[in-house]
KEKOL-212601 format. One record per atom (N, C-alpha, C): residue in three letters; atom name; x negated, y negated, z. Coordinates in nm, 4 decimals, m for minus. Layout:
N
type=ala&atom=CA&X=X&Y=Y&Z=Z
...
END
This chain:
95
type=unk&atom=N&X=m0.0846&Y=0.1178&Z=0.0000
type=unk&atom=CA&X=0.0000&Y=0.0000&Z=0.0000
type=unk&atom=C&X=m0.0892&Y=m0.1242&Z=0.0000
type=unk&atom=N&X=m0.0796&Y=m0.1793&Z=m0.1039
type=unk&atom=CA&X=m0.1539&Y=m0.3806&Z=m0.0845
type=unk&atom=C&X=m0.1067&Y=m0.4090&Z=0.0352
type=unk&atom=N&X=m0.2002&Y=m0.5212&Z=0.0558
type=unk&atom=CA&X=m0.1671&Y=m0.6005&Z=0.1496
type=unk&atom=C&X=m0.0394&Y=m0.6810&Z=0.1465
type=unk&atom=N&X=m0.0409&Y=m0.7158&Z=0.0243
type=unk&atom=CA&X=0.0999&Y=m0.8367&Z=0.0461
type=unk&atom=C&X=0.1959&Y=m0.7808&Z=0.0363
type=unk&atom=N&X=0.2139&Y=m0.6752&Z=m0.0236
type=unk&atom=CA&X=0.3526&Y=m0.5335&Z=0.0025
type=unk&atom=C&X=0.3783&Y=m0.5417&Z=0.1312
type=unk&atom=N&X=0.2674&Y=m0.5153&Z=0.2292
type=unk&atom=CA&X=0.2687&Y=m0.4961&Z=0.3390
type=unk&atom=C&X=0.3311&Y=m0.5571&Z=0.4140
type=unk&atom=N&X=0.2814&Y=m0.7213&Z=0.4225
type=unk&atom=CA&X=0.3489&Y=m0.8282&Z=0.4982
type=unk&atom=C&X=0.4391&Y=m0.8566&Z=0.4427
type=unk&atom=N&X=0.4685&Y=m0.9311&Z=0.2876
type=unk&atom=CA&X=0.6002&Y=m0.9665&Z=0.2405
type=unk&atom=C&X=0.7141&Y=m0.8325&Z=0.2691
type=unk&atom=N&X=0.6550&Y=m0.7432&Z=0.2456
type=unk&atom=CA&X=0.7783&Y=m0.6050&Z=0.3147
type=unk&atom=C&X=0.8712&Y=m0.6060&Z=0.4176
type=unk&atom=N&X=0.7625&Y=m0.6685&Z=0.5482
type=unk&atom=CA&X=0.8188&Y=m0.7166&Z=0.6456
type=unk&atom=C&X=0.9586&Y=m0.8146&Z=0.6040
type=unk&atom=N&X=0.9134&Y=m0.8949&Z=0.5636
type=unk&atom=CA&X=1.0252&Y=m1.0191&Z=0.5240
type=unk&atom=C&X=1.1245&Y=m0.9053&Z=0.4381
type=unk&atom=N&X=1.1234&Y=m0.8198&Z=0.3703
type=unk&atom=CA&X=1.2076&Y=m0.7365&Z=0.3037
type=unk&atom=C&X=1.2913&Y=m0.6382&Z=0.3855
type=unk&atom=N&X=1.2242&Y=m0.6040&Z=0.4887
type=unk&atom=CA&X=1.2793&Y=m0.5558&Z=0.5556
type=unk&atom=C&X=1.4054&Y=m0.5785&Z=0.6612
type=unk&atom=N&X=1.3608&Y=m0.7405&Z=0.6551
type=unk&atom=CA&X=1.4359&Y=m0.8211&Z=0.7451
type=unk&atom=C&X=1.6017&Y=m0.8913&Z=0.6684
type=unk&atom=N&X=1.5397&Y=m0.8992&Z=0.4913
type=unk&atom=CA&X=1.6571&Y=m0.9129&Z=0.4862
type=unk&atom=C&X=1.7291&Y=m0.8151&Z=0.4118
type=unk&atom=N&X=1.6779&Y=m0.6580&Z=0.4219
type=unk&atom=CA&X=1.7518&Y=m0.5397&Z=0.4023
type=unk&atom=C&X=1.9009&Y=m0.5371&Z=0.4938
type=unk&atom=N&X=1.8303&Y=m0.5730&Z=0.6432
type=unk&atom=CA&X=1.8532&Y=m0.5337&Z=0.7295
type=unk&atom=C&X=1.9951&Y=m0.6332&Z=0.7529
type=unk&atom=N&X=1.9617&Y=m0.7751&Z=0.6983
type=unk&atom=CA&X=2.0623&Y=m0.8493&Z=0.7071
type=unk&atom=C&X=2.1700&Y=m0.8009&Z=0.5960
type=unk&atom=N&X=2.1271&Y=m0.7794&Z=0.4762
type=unk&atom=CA&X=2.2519&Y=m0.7289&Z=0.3937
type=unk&atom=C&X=2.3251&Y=m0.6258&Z=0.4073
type=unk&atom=N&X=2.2583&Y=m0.5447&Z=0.4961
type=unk&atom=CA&X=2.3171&Y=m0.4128&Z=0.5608
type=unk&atom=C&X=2.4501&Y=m0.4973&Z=0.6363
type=unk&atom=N&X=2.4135&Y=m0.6007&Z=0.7384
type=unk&atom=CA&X=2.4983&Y=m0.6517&Z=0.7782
type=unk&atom=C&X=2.6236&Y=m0.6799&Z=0.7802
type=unk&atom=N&X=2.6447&Y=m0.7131&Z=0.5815
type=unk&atom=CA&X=2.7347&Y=m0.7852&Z=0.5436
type=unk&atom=C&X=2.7106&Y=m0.8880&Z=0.4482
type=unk&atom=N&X=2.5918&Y=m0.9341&Z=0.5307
type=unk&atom=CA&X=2.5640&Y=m1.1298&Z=0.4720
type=unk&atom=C&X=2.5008&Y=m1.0718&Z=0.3282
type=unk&atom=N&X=2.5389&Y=m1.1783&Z=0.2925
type=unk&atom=CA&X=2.5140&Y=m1.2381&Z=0.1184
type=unk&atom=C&X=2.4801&Y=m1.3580&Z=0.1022
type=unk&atom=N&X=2.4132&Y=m1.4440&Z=0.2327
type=unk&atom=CA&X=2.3745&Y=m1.5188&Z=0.2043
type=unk&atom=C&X=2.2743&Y=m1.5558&Z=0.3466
type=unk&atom=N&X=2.1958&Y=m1.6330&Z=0.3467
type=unk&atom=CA&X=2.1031&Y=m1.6695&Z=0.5109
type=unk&atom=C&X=2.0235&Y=m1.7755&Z=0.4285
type=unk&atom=N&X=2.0326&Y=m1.8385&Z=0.5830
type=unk&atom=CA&X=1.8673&Y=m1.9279&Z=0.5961
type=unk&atom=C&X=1.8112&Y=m1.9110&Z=0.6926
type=unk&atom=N&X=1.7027&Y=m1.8735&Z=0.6859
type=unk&atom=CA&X=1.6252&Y=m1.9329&Z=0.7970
type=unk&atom=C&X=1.5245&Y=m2.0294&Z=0.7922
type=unk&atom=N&X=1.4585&Y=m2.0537&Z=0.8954
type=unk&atom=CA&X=1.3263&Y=m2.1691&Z=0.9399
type=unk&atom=C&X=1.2119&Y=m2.1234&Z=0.8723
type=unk&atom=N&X=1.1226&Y=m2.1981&Z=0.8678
type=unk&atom=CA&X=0.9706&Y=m2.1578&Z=0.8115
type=unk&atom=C&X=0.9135&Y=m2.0877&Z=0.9181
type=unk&atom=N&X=0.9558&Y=m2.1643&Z=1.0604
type=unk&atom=CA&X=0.8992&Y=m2.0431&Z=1.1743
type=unk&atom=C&X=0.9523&Y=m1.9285&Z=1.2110
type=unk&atom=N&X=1.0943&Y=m1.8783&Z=1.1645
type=unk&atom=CA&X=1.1229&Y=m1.7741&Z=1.2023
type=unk&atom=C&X=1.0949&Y=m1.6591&Z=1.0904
type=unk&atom=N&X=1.0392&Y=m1.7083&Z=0.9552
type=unk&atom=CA&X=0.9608&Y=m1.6511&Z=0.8841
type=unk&atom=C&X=0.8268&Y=m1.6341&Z=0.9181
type=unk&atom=N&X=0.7669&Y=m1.7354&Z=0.9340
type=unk&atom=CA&X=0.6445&Y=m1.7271&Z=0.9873
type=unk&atom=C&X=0.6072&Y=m1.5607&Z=1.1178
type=unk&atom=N&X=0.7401&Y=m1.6030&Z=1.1895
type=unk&atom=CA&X=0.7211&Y=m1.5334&Z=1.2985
type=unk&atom=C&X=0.7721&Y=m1.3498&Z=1.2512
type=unk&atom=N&X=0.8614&Y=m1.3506&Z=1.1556
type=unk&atom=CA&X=0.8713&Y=m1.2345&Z=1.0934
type=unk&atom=C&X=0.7423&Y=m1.1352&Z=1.0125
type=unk&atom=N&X=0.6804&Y=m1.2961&Z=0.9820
type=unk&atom=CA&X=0.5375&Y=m1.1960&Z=0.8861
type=unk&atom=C&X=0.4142&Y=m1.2102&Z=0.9970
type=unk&atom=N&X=0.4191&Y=m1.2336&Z=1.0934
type=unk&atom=CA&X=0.3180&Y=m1.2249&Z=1.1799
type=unk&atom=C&X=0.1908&Y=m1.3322&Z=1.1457
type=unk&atom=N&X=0.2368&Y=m1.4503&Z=1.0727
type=unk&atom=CA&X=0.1462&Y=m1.5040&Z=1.0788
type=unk&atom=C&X=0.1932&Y=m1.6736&Z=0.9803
type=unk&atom=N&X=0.1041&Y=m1.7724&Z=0.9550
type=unk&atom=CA&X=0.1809&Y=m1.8871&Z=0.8769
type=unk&atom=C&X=0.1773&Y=m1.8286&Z=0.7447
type=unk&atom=N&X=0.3558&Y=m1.8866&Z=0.7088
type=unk&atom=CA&X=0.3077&Y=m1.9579&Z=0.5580
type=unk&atom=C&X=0.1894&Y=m1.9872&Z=0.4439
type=unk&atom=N&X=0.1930&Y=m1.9527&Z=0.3683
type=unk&atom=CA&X=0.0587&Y=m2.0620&Z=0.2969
type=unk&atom=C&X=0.0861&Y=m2.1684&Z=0.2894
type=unk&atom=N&X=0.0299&Y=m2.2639&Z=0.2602
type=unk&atom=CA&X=0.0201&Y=m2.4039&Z=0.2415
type=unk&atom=C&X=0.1327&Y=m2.4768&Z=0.1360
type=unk&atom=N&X=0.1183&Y=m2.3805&Z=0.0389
type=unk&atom=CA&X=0.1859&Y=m2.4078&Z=m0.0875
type=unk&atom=C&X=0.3693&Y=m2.3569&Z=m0.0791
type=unk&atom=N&X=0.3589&Y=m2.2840&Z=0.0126
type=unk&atom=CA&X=0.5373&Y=m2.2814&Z=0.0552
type=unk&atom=C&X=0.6228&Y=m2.4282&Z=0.1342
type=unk&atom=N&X=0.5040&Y=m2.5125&Z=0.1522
type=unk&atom=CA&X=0.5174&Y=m2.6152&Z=0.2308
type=unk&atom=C&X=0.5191&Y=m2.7546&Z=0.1655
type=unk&atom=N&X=0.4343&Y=m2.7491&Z=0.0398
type=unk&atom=CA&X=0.3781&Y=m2.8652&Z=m0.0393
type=unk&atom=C&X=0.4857&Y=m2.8993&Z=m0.1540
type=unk&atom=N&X=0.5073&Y=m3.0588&Z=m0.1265
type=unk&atom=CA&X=0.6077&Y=m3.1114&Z=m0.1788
type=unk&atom=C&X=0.5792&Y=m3.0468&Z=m0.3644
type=unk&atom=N&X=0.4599&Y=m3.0697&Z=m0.4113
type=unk&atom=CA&X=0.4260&Y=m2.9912&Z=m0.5636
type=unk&atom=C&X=0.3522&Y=m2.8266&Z=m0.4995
type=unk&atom=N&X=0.4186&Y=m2.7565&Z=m0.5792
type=unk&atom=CA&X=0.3924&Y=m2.6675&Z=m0.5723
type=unk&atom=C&X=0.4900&Y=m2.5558&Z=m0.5394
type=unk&atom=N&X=0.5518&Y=m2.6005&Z=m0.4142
type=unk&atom=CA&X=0.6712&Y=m2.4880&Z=m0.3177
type=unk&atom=C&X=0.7484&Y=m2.4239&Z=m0.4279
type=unk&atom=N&X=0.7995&Y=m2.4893&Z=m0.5606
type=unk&atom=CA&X=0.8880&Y=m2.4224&Z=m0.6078
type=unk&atom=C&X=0.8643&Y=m2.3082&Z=m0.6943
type=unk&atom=N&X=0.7277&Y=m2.2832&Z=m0.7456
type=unk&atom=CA&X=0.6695&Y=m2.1855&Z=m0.8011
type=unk&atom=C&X=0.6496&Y=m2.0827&Z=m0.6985
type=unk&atom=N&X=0.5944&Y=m2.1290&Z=m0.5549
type=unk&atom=CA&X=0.5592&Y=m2.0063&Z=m0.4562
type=unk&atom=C&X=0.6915&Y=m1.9598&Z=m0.4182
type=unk&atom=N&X=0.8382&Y=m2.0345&Z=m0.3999
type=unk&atom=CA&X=0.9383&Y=m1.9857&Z=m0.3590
type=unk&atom=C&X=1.0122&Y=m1.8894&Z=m0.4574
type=unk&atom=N&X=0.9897&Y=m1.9090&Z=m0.5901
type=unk&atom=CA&X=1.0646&Y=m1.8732&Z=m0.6798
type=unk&atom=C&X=1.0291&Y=m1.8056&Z=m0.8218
type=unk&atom=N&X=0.8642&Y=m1.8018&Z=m0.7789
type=unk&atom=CA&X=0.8148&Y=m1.7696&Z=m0.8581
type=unk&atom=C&X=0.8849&Y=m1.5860&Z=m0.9021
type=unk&atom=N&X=0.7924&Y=m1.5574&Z=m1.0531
type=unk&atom=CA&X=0.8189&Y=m1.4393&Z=m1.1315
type=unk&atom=C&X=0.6966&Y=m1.3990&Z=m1.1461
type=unk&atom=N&X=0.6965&Y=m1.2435&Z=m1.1684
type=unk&atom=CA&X=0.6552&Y=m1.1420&Z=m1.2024
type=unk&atom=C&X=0.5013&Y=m1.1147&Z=m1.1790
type=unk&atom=N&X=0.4214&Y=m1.0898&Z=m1.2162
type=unk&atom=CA&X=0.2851&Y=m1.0326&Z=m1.1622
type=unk&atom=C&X=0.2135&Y=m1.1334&Z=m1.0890
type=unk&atom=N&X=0.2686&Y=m1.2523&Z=m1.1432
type=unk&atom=CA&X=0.1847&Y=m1.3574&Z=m1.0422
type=unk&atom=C&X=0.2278&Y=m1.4479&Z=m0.9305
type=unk&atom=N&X=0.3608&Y=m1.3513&Z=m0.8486
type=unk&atom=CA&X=0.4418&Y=m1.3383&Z=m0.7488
type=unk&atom=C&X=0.4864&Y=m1.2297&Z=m0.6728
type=unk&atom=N&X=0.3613&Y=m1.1740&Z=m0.6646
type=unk&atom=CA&X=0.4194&Y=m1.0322&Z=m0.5693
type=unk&atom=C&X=0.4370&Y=m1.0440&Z=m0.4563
type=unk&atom=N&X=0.4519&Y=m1.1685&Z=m0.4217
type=unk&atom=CA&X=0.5096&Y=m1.1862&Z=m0.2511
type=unk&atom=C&X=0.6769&Y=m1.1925&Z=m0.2570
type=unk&atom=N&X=0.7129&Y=m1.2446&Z=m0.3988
type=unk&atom=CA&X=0.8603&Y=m1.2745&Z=m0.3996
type=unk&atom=C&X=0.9010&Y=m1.1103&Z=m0.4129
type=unk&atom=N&X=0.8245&Y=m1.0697&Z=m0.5253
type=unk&atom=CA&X=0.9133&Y=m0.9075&Z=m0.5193
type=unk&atom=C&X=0.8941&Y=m0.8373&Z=m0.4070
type=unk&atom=N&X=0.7895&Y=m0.8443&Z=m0.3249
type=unk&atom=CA&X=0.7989&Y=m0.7441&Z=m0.2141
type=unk&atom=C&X=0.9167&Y=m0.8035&Z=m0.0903
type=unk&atom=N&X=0.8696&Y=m0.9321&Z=m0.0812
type=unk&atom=CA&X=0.9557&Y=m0.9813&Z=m0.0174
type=unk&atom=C&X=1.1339&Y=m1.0167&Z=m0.0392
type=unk&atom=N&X=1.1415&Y=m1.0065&Z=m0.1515
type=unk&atom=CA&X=1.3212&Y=m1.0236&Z=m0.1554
type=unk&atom=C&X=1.3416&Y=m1.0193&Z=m0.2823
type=unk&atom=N&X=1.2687&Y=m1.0299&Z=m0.4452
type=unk&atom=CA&X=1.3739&Y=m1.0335&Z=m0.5468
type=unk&atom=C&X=1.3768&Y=m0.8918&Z=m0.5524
type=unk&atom=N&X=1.3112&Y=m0.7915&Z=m0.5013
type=unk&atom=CA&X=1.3254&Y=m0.6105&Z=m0.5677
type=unk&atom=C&X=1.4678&Y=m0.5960&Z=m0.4681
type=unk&atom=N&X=1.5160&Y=m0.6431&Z=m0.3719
type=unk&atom=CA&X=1.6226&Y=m0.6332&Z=m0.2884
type=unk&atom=C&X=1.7068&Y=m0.7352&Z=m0.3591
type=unk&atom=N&X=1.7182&Y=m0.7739&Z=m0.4303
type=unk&atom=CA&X=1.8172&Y=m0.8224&Z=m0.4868
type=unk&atom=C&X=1.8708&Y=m0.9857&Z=m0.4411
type=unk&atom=N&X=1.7450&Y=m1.0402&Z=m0.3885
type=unk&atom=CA&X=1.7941&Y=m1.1594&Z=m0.3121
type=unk&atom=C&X=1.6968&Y=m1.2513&Z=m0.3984
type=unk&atom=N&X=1.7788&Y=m1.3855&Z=m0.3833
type=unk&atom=CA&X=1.7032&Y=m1.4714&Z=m0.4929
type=unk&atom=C&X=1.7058&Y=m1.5968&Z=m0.3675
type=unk&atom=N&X=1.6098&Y=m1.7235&Z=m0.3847
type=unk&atom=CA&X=1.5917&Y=m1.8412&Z=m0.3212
type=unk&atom=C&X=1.6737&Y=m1.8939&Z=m0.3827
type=unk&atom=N&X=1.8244&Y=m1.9608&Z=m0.2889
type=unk&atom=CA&X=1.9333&Y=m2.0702&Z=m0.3254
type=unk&atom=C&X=1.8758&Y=m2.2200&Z=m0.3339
type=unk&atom=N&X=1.7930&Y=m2.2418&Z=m0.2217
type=unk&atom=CA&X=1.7386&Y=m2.3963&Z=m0.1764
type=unk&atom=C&X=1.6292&Y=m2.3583&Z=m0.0849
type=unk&atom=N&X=1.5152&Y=m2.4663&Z=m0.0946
type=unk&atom=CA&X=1.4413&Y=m2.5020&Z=m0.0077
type=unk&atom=C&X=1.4215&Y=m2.6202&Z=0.0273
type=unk&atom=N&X=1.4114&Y=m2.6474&Z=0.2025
type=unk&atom=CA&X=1.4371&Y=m2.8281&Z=0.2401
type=unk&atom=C&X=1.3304&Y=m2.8084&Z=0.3065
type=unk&atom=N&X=1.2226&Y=m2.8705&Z=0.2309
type=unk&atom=CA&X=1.0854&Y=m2.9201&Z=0.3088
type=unk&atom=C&X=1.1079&Y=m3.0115&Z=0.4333
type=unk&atom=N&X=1.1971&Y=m3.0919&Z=0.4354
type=unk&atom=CA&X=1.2020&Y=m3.1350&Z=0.5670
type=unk&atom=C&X=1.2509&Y=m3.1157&Z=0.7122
type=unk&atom=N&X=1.3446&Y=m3.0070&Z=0.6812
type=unk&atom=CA&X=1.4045&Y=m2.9357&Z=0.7861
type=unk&atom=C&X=1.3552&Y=m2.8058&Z=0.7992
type=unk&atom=N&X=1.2417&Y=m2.7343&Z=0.7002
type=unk&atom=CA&X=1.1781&Y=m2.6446&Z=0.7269
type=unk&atom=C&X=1.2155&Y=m2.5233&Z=0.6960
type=unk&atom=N&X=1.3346&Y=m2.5093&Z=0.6225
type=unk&atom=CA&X=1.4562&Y=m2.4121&Z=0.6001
type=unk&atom=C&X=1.4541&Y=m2.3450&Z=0.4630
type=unk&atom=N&X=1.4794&Y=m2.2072&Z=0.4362
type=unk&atom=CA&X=1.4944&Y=m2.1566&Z=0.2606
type=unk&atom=C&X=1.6573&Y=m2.0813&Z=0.3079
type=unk&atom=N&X=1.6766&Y=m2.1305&Z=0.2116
type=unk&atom=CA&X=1.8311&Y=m2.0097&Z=0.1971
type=unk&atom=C&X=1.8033&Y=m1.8785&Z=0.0716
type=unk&atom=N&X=1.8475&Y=m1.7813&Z=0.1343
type=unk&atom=CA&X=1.8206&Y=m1.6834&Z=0.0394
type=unk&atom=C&X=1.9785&Y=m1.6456&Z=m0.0128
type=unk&atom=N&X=1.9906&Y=m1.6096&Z=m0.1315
type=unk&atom=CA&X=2.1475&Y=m1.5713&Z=m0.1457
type=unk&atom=C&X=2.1735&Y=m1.4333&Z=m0.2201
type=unk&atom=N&X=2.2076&Y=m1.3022&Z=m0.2420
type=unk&atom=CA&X=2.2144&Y=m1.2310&Z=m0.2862
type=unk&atom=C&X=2.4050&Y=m1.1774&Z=m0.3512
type=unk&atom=N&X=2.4361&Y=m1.1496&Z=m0.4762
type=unk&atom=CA&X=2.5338&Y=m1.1336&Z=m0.5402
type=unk&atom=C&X=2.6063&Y=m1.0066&Z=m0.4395
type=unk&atom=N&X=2.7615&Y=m1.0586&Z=m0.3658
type=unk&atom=CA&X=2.7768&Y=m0.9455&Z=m0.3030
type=unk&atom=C&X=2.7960&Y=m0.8343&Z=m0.4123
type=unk&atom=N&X=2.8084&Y=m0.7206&Z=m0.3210
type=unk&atom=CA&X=2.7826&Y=m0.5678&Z=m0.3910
type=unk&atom=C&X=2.6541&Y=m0.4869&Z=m0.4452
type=unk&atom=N&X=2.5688&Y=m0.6465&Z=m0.4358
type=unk&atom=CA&X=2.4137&Y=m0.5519&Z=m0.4895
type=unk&atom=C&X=2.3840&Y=m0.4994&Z=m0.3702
type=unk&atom=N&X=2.3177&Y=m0.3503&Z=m0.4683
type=unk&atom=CA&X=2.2691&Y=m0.2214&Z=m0.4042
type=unk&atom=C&X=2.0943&Y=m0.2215&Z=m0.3471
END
């Protein structure tokens, strides 16, 4: 297993766990992410240029997004750099 499988997994795991739930949709904080992957952010999830490629980025040169939430079926709705917050939203019924 890579490394970033590893940690972004974590974050996958977390919002497996929420869609198991029910929800089809969440936000959380940068710190309660932070605190999910055991460690900060990069820099660039934070930076007014840049965040929207690291949040939303595609395919080989984003394997934090697939490990972390688009292979689960969850996509980034919004990110508010100033309140520190991403909403993730996933289509109900995905498997």
């Amino acid at each position: 297993m890579r490394p970033v499988e590893r940690l972004y997994g974590l974050l996958g795991a977390h919002l497996a766990a929420t869609a198991a739930a029910g929800e089809t949709r969440c936000t959380r904080t940068f710190a309660v992410l932070e605190g999910i992957l055991g460690r900060p952010l990069p820099a660039t999830a934070r930076q007014l240029r840049g965040h929207r490629q690291w949040w939303r980025g595609h395919g080989a040169g984003a394997p934090h997004c697939w490990y972390g939430w688009l292979r689960l079926g969850w996509r980034v709705e919004a990110v508010d750099l100033a309140a520190e917050t991403v909403t993730f939203a996933r289509p109900a019924g995905t498997v």
